[in-house]
N, C-alpha and C positions, 0 to 999 in steps of 0.2 A: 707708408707701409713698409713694414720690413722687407727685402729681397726674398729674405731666404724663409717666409712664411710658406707654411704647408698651407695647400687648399681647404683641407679639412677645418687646418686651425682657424683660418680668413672666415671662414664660413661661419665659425660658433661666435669671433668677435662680432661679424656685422648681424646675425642676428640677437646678439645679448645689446646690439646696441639699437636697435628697431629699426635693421635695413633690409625688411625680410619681403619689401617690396620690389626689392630684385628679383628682375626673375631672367630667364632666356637669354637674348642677346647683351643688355644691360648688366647681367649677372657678371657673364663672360667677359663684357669688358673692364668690369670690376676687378674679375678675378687676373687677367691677361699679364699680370705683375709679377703674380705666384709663380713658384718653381715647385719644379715634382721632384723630390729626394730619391733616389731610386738605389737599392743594394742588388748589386748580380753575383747571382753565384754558380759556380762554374763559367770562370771567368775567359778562359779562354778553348781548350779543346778544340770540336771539329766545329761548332756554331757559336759557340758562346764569346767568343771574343769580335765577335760582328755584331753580335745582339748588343753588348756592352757599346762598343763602340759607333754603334749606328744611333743609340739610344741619346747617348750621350752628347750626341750632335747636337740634338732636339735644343734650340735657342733656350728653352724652360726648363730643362734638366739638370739635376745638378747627381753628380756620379758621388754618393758617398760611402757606399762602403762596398767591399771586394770579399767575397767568401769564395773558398777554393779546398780541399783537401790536399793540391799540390802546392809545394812553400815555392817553387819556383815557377808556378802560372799566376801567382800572386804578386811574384815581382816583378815578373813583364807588365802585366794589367797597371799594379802601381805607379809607373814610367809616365802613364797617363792620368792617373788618379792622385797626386801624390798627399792631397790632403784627407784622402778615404780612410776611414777604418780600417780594421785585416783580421780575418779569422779565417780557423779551419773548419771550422764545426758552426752548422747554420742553428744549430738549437743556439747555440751561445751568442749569435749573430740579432737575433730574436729576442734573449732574455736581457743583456747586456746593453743593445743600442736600439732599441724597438723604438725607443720615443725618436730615434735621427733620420730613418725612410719613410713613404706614405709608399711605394709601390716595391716590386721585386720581380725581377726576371732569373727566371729558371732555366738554366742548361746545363744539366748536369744527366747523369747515365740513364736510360728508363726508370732502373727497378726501386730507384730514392726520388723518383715524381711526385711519387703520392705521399709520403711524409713529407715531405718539403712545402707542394704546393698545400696540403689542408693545412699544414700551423700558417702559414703565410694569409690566410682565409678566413681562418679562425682569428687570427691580429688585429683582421681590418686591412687587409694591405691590398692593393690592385695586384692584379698579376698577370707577366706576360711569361708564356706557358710552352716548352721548348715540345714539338712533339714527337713520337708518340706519347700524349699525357700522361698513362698510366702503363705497364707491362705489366699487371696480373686483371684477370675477370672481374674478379671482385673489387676492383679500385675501380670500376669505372662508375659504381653504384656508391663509393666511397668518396670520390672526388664530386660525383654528381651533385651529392646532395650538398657537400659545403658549398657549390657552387649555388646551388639552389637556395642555401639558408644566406647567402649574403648577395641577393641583388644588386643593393646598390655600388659591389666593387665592379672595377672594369677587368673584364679577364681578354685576353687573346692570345691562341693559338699561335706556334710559329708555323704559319702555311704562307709566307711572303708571295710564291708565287701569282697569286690572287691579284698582285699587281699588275699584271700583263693581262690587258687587253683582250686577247684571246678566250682566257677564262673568264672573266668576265663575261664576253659575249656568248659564250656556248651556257652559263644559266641562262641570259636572257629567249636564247634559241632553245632550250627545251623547254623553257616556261609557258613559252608562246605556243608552245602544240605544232608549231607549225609543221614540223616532219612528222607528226601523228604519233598513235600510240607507242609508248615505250614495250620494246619485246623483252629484250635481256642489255646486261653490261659486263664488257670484256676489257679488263685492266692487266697490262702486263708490267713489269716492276724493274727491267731490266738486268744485265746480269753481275752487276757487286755482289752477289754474296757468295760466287764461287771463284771472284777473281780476289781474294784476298789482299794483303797490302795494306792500304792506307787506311779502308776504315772497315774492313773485313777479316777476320782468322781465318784462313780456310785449314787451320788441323795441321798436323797430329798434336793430342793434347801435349803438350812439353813436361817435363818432371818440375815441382814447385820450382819456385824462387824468389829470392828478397825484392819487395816492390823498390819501386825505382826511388833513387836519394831523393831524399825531401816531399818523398810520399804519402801521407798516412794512410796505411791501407785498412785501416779500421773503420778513421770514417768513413771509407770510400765503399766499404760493404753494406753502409746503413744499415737498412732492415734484411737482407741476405742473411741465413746462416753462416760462422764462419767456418771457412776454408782455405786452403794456401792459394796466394798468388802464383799465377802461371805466365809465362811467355803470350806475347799480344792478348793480355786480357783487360790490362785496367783503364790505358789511356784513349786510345780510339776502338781498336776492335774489339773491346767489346759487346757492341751489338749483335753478333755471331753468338755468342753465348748464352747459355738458355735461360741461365737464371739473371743475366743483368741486363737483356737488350731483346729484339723483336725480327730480327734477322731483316733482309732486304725489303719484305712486305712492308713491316710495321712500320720501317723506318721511313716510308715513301708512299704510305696506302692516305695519311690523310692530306699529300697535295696533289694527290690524284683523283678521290673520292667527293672532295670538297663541291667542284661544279655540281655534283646529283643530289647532296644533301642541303643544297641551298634552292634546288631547281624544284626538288619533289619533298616535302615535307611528309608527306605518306610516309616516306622509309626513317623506319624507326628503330627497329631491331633487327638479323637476321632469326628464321625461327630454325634452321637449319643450317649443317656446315659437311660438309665432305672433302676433306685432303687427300692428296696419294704425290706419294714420292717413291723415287728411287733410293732417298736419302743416306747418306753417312749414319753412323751411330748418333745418336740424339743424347747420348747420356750426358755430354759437356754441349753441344754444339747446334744451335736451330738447323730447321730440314733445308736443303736446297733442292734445286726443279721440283717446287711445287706447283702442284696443278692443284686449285680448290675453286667446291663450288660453296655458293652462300645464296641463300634461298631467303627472300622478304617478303611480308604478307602484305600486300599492295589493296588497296579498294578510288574507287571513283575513275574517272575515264580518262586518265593521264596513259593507262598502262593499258595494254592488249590482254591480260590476266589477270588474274585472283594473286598470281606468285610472282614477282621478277628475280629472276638468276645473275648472281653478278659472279660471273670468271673470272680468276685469279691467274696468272702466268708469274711465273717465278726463272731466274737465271736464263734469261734470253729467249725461254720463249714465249708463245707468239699464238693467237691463232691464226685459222689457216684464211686470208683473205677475201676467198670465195664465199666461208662461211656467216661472215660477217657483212656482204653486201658490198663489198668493193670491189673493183676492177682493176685488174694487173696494175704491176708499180711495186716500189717501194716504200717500207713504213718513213713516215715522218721524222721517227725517234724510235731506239728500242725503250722508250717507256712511253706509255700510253693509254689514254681512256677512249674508250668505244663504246657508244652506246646505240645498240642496235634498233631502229623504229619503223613502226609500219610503213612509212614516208620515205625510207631514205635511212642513213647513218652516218652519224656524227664521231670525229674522230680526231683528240685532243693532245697535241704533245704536250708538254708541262709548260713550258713559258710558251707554245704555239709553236706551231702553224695551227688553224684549224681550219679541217678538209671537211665539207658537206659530200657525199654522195648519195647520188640517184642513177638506177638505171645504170649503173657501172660507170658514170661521168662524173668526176670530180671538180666543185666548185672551192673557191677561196673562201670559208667561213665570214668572215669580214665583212665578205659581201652581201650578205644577209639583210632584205629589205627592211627598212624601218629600225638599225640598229642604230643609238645615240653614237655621241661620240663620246670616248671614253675618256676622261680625266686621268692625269698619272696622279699618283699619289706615294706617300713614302709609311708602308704598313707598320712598322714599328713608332714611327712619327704620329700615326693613328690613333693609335694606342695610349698616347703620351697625351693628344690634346682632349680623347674621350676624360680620361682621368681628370685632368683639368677643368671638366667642365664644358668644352666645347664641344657643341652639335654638328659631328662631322660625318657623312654620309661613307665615311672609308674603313670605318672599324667593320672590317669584316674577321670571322674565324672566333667568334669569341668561343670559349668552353663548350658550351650546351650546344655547337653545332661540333668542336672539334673533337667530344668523346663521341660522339656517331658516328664518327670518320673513325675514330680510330678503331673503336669494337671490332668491323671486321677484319681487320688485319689482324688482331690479335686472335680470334677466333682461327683464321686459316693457317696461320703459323704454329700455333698448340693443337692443332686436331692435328696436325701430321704425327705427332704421336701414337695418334691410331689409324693409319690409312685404311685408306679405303673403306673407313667406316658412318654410318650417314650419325652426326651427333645431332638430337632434336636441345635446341636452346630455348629455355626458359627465362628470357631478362628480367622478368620481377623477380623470380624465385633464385637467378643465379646461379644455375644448374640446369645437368644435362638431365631430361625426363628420362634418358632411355639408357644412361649409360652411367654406373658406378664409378666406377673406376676414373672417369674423368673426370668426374666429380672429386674426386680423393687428389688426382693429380695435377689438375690445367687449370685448374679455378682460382686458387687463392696457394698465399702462402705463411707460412708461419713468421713474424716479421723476432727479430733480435731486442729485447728486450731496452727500453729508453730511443726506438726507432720506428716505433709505430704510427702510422697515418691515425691525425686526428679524427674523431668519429668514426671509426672503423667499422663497416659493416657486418656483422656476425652472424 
């Protein structure tokens, strides 16, 4: 067999040759020869040159083509790649060399997710999915469904975290019921979005200026309308910005969020959102010290309610300790999930610690009776052997769990636009029932002509 056979292609010779009695493990060993061709793009930035390179590890991987809009994160990447293709522009990455990848990984700015990852979708290609997935409302119904029309690709979220033990165990501990009903959930985000720097603006907007040598700032606005570059806008911060990134929320709600949407399959939508800030002008810049609440319509006897409220904390803060069931001390981490229950509360740093309380006594999560012992695993490596074929109980985060995660983030960072206003959310209809104007503003956007998300929801 060839090396450098795609799985796909393995797959149509041995059944056009009547080996279609393969099936499961047999299959797998069949296939164990195969390599997965994989293109990334957005190669290097603030994750994408870990995703490449983590990827790439993978013994079955082969790195063949490097797409970048910078000509100089194309040449670092290349150092490692040097027999890859190279482009700027991922349509032409797609029309050009579509028959040389079977998969593609995405890391590139929010607001070119959703064009990027549906032609990737619509190809046929696997894809591993940098998040927040999408930055407008209406792309989560837009991604959704190409996810949905192509089952048999492998998709996965960048939520790595997942790896560590702690998260893991805290699904297994709210699955179990055993702290009883779920009351509410308090997620704080930590405070980057108002220490600026490395991968934050924090203002004042700067007067244009020439994107950086070896730039192309054209493609780099994809579907955005165009506007002049501005000082810390294009290459990491970004994210601050309103129309290309998700502010500190978004950028960190779905490795926060992850443990509830895996634990409680109930929560599906929020049907309600309320922000309030102090915030700076919003005209160029997402809001900071957000406080937002997000309201889920909950049924069966996991939850203490009809409704569970999940609390939002933005730039360092916090609730207040007392209110949430614990007993003097300090936070684990200033980012964190809490999830408040009849029994007791659970309280999650991102790679851990996790703390159980009861009664104002703090136990070591871990501790937790009747918990397995947890396998390490390598999440992008997951990804790689799903694709191939293999049955491996580690692909966690794929799409259809990681736009859930993302929605409310996206929701409490665009309602700051209106504080202190309750918006009621309609997920099938994609619109606010009670409120115009958000409707017109925070939903969708008008995308640039040859830069539109494949199937576009209208």
């Amino acid at each position: 067999m060839n090396s450098k056979i795609s799985r796909r292609q393995f797959v149509r010779h041995i059944t056009a040759a009547g080996a279609v009695a393969l099936t499961g493990p047999r299959l797998f060993a069949a296939l164990r020869d195969t390599r997965l061709r994989v293109l990334s793009i957005g190669v290097v930035g603030t994750i994408g040159g870990h995703d490449r390179r983590t990827i790439a590890a993978h013994p079955l991987v082969d790195m063949v083509g490097l797409c970048d809009v910078d000509a100089n994160a194309i040449s670092e990447a290349a150092k490692d790649h040097p027999s890859a293709f190279t482009c700027s522009d991922y349509r032409e990455a797609f029309d050009k060399h579509g028959d040389k990848f079977d998969a593609v990984v995405v890391a590139t700015p929010d607001h070119s997710h959703c064009s990027i990852m549906t032609l990737a979708l619509s190809r046929g290609k696997h894809l591993y999915a940098q998040k927040p997935v999408v930055q407008q409302l209406e792309e989560l119904e837009t991604l959704g469904r190409a996810v949905r029309e192509r089952p048999d690709l492998v998709t996965q979220t960048g939520a790595q975290r997942i790896e560590h033990a702690p998260r893991r165990a805290a699904v297994d501990i709210l699955k179990s019921g055993g702290l009883g009903r779920v009351i509410e959930v308090h997620i704080a985000f930590g405070g980057g979005a108002r220490a600026g720097g490395h991968y934050f603006a924090s203002g004042p907007v700067g007067d244009p200026i020439d994107p950086p040598a070896g730039f192309d700032y054209n493609l780099w606005l994809n579907g955005a309308q165009e506007e002049p570059c501005r000082p810390n806008m294009v290459q990491r911060q970004w994210r601050s910005w309103w129309k290309y990134g998700g502010g500190q929320i978004a950028d960190w709600v779905v490795h926060l969020t992850d443990v509830l949407f895996y634990a409680f399959p109930e929560l599906q939508s929020p049907e309600r959102v309320c922000s309030r800030t102090p915030s700076r002008d919003l005209s160029f810049f997402h809001a900071d010290r957000v406080l937002s609440t997000l309201t889920y319509p909950v049924s069966g006897d996991k939850f203490a309610n009809s409704t569970c409220n999940f609390y939002f904390y933005d730039s360092d803060l916090k609730p207040d300790r007392a209110q949430v069931g614990v007993g003097e001390g300090e936070w684990p981490s200033g980012i964190l999930t809490i999830v408040v229950c009849e029994g007791g509360t659970l309280v999650l740093a991102p790679e851990g610690p996790l703390e159980i309380w009861r009664d104002g006594q703090k136990t070591d999560g871990m501790q937790w009776p009747g918990l397995p012992a947890y396998e390490q695993f390598n999440h992008w490596h997951a990804w790689v052997d799903k694709a191939l074929g293999k049955d491996t109980p580690h692909l966690w985060m794929p799409l259809n769990i990681g736009l859930r995660c993302t929605e409310p983030g996206l929701l409490a960072v665009k309602a700051a636009k209106f504080p202190g206003q309750v918006l009621e959310w309609d997920r099938e209809r994609l619109a606010f029932t009670n409120h115009a104007e958000a409707n017109k503003t925070i939903v969708r956007r008008e995308y640039r002509k040859g830069f539109e998300p494949v199937g576009l929801v209208r």
